[in-house]
Backbone as CSV, one residue per row, in Angstrom:
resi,resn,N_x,N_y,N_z,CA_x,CA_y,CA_z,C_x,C_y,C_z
1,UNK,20.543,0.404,-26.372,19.099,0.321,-26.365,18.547,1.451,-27.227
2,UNK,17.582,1.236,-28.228,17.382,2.533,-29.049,16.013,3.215,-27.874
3,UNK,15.897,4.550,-28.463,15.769,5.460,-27.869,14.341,5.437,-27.492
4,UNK,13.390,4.640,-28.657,11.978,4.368,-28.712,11.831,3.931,-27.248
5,UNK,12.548,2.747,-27.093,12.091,1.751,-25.436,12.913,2.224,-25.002
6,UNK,14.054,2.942,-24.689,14.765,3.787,-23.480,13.092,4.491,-23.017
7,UNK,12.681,5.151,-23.452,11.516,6.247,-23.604,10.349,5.949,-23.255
8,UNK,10.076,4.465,-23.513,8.920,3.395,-23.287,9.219,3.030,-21.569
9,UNK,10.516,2.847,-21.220,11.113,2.187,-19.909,10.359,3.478,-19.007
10,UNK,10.959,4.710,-19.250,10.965,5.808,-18.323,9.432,6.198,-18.149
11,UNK,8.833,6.239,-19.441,7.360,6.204,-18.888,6.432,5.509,-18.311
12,UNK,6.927,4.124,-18.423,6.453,2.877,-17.425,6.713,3.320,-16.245
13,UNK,7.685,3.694,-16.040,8.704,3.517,-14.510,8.324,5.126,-13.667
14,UNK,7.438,6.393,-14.595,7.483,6.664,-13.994,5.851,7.129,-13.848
15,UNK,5.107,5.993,-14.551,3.376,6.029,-14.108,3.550,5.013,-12.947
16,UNK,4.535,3.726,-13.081,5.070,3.699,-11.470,4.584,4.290,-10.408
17,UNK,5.714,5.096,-10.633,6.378,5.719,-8.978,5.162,6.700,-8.902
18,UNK,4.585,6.983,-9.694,3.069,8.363,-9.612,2.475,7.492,-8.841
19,UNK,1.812,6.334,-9.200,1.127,5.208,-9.106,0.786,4.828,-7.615
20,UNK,2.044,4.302,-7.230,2.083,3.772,-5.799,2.343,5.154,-4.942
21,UNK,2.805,6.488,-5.622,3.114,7.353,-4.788,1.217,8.018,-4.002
22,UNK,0.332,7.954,-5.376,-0.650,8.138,-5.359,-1.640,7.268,-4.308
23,UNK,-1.167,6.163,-4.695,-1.779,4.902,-3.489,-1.428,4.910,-2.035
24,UNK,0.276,5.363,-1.512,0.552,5.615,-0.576,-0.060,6.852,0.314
25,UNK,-0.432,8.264,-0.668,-1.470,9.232,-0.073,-2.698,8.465,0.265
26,UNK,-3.520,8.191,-0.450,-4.869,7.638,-0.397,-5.047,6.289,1.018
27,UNK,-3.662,5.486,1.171,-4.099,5.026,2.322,-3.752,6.025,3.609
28,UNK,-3.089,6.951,3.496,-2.847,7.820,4.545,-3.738,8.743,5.243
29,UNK,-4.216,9.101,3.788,-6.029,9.549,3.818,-6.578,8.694,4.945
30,UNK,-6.935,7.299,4.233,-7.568,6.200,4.760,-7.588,6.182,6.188
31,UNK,-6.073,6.431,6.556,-5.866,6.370,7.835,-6.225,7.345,8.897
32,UNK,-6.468,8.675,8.312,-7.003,9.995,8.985,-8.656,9.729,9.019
33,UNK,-9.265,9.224,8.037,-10.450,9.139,7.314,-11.594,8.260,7.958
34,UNK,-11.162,6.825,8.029,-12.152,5.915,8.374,-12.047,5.966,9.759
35,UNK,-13.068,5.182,10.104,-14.216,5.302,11.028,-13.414,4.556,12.572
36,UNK,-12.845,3.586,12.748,-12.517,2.985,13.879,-11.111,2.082,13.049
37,UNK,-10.526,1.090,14.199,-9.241,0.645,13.906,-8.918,-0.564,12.929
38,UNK,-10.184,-1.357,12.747,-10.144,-1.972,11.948,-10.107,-1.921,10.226
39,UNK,-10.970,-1.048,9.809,-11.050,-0.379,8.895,-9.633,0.490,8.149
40,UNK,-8.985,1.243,9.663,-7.651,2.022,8.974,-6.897,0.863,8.788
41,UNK,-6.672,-0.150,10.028,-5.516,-1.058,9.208,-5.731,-1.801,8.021
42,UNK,-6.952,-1.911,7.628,-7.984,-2.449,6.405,-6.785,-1.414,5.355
43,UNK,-7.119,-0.336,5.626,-6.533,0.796,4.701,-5.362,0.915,4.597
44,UNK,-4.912,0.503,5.348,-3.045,0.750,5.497,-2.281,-0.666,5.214
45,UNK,-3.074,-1.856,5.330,-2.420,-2.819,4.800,-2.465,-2.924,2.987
46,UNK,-3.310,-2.607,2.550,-3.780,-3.071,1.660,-3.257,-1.860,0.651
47,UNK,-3.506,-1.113,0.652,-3.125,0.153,0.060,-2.001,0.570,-0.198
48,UNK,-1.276,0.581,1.401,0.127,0.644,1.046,0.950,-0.280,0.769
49,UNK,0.440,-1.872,0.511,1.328,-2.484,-0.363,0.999,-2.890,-1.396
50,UNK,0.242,-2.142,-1.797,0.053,-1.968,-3.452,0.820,-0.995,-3.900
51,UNK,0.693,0.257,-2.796,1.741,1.686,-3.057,2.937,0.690,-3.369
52,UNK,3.767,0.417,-2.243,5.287,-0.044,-1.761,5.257,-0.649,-3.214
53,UNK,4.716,-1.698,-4.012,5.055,-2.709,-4.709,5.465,-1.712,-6.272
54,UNK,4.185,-0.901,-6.376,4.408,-0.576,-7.610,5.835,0.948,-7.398
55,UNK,6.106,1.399,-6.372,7.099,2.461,-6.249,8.105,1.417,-6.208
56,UNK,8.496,0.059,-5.698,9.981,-0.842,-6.135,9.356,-1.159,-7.831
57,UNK,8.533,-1.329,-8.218,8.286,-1.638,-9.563,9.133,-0.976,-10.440
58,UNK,8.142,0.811,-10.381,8.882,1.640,-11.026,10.828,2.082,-10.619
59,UNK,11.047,1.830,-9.122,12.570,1.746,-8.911,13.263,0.722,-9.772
60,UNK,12.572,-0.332,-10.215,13.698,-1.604,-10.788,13.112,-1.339,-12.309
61,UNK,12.385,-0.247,-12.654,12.634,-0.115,-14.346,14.036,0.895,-14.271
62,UNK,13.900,1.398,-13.278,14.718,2.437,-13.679,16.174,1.783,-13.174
63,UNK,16.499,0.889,-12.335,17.777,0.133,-12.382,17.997,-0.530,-13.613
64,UNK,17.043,-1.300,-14.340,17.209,-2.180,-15.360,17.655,-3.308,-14.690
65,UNK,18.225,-4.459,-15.087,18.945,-5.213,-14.877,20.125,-5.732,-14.199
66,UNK,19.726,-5.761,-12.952,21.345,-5.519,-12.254,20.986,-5.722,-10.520
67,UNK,21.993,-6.000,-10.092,21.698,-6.435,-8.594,21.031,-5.598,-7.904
68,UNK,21.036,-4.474,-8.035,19.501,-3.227,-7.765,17.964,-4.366,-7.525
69,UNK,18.001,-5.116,-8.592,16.558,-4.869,-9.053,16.756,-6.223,-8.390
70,UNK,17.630,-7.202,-7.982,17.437,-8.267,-7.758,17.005,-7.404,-6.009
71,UNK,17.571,-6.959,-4.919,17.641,-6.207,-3.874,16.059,-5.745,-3.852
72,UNK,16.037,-4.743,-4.442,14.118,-4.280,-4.716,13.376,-5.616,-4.664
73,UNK,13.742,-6.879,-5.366,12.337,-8.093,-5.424,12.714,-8.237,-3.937
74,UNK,13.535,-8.598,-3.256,13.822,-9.218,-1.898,13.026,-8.494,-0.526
75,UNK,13.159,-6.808,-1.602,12.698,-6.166,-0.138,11.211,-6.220,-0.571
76,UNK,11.024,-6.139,-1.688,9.172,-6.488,-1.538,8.563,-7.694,-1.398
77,UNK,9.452,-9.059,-1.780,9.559,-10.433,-1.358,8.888,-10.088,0.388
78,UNK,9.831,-9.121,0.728,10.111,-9.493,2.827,8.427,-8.756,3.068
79,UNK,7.865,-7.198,2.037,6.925,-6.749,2.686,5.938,-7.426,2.062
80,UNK,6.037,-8.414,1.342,4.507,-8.930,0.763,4.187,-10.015,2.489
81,UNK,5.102,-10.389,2.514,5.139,-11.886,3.847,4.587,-10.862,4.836
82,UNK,5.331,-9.901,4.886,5.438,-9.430,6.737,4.204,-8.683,6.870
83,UNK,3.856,-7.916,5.898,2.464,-6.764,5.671,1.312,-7.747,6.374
84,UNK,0.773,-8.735,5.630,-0.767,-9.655,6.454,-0.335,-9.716,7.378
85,UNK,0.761,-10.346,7.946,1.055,-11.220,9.320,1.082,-10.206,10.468
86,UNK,1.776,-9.017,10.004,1.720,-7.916,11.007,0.341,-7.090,10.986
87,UNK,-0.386,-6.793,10.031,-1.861,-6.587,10.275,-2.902,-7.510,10.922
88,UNK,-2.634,-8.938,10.903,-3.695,-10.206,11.660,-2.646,-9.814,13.140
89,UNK,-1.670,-9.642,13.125,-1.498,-9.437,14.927,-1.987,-8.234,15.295
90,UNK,-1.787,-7.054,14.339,-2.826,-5.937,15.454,-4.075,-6.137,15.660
91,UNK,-4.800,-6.610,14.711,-6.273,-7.472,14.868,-6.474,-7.731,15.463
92,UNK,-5.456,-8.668,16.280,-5.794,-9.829,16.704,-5.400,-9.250,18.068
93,UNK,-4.556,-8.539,18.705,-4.179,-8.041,19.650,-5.663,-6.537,20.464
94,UNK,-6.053,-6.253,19.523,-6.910,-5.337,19.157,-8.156,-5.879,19.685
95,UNK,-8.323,-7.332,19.132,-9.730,-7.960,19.351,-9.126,-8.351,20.767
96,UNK,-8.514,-9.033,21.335,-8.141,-9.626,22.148,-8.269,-8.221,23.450
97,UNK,-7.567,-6.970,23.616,-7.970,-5.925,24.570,-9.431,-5.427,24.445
98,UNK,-9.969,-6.434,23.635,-11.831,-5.767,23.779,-12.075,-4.274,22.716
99,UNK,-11.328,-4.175,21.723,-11.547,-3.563,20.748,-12.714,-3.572,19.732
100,UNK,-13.483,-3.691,19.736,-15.441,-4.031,19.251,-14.929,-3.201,17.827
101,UNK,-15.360,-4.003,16.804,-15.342,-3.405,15.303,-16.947,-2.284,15.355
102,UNK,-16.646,-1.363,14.911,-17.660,-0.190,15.072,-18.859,-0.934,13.581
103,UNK,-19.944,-1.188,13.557,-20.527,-1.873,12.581,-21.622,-0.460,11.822
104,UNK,-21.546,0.399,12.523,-22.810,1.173,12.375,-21.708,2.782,12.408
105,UNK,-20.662,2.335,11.925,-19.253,3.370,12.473,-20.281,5.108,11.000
106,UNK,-20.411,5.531,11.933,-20.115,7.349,10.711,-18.900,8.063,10.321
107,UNK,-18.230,7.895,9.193,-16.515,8.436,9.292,-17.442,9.816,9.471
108,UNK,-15.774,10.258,9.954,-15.663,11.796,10.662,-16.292,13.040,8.858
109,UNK,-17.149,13.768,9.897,-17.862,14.873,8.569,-18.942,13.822,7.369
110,UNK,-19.280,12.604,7.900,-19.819,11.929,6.905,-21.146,11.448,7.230
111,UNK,-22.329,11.039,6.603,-23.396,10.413,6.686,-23.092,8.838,6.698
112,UNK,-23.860,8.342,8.201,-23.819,6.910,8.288,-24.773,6.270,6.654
113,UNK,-23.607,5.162,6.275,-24.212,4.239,5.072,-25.820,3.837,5.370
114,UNK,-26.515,3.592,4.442,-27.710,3.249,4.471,-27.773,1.581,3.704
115,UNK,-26.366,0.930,3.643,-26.236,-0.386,2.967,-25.960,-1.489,4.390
């Protein structure tokens, strides 16, 4: 492989792994941050599998071609399925023990929205 796209690979692979590493803080944030339970799992579904996807992204530039990268699609194959389904059951488990979505919620140190 000449050296140009060896070079091209590694910098893809590793605005990657910055990428989703960056996304994985920010829903963690999310999760310290917002206001009641609906909202964090709002934040933690969504966020962190955008994180998860693009950190196997950047893992299978850096395998290249090879049963690695087939392994990485499978395991993000399993968290794209399982991520909604397991967020609509805490929801749903959540709504179901009388869990009331906060509508008028103030995150913590913040001014309630005026929208």
């Amino acid at each position: 492989m000449p050296p140009a796209i060896a070079l091209a690979i590694d910098v893809l692979s590793w605005a990657a792994l910055l990428g989703g590493g960056a996304l994985c803080v920010i829903g963690g944030a999310g999760l310290l941050r917002l206001p009641d339970v609906y909202t964090r799992m709002h934040a933690a579904s969504l966020i962190d599998t955008g994180g998860v996807f693009l950190i196997m992204l950047g893992l299978a530039l850096q395998a290249g071609m090879s049963m690695v990268t087939v392994k990485l699609a499978i395991i993000v194959a399993f968290l794209l399925f399982t991520g909604p389904i397991t967020t609509h059951a805490l929801a749903a488990a959540a709504l179901h023990e009388g869990v009331k979505p906060n509508e008028g919620a103030t995150p913590r140190g913040g001014e309630p929205s005026k929208t």
